[in-house]
N, C-alpha and C positions, 0 to 999 in steps of 0.2 A: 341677444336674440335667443329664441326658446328653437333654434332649428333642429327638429329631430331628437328631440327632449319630452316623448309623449308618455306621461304614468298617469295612475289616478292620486288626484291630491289628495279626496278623502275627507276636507275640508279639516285637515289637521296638517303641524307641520312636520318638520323631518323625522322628527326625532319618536314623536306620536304615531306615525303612519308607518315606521320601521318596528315599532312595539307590536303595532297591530298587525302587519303584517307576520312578522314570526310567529307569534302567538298562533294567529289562524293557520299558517302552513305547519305547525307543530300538532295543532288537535287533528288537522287532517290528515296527517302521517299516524298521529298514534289511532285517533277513532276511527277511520278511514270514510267519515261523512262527517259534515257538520251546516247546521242552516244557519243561514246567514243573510245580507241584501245582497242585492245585485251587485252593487258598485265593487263593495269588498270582496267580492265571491271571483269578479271578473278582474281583482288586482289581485286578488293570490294564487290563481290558478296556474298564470306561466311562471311563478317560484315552484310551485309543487312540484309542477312537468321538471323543471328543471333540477330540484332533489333529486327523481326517479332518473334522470339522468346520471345524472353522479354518482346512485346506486349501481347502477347498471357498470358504471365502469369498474368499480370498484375495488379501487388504489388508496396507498394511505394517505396519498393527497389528497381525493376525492371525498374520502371522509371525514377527512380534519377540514375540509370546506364548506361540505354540510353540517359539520360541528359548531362551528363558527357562525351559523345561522340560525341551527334548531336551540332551542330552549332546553331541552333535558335529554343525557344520554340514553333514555330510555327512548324517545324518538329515535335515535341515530341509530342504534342495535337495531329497531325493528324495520327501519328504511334499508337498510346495508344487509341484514341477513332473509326479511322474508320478501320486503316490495323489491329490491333489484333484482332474484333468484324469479317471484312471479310475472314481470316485465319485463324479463330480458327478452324475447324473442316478438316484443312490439315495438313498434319504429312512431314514440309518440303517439299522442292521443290517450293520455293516463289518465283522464278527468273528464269528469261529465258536471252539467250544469243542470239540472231541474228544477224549473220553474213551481214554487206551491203556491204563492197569491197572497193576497196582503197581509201584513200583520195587521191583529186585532188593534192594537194603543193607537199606534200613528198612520196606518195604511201602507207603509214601506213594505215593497215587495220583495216576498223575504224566496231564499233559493237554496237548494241543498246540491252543496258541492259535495261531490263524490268523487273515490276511486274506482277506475272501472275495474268490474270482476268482484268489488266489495260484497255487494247481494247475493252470488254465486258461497261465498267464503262464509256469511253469516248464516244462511240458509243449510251447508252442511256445518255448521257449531250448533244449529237447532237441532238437526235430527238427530248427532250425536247426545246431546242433553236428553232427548227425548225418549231415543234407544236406553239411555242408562236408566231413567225414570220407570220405563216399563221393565227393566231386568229386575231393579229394586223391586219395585212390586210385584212380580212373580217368588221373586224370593222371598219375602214378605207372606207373601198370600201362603205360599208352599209351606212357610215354615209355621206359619198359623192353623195350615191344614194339617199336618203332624203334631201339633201340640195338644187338637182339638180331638184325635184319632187316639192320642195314646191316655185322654182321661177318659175315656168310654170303656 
């Protein structure tokens, strides 16, 4: 009897569907978005919640549990020191699910899973990029302006 035994199969077996899942919970821990289908999007979501969990507690058991699941320690540092520190003071609901509409090859409708607060966190890495770009070129332009000054 399958009672109370409800996952997505994913149409692969054990052993396939535990690859793919880590994998997906690992790029979304490190890139903190990835698109994907629906099916996959809405089997890896309550692993991810539940990393951020485990972040949040943040014990060497807790880490050596998420270790044991992520694919690279380079995930495990950044779930353990920046995503439990930015979700501690949220009680679940780490992920979001955005619908974007079919893929072009097969029509599968594809979805970007997210961490929430990710767009907030990219959006100040632009403006810092963008600040530095403009101080280069002021210093650029300035020391062009004095170079231009002193052959006259």
């Amino acid at each position: 009897m399958r009672h109370r035994n409800g996952s997505y199969k994913l149409k692969r077996d054990k052993g396939a569907r535990n690859s793919l899942l880590k994998g997906l919970v690992t790029s979304v821990i490190e890139h903190e978005r990835i698109i994907t289908t629906v099916p996959k999007a809405k089997a890896a979501k309550p692993i991810v919640e539940k990393m951020i969990t485990l972040a949040k507690e943040g014990t060497l058991h807790s880490r050596r549990q998420a270790a044991a699941f992520l694919e690279t320690p380079a995930s495990v540092k950044k779930l353990f020191d920046k995503l439990g520190s930015r979700f501690g003071q949220r009680n679940g609901g780490y992920t979001r699910i955005v619908r974007l509409g079919p893929r072009k090859g097969d029509g599968a409708e594809q979805v970007m899973l997210e961490l929430v607060g990710s767009e907030l966190v990219r959006r100040a890495e632009d403006r810092a990029k963008r600040r530095e770009e403009r101080l280069k070129a002021m210093r650029e332009g300035r020391g062009k302006g004095e170079e231009g000054g002193a052959e006259a």
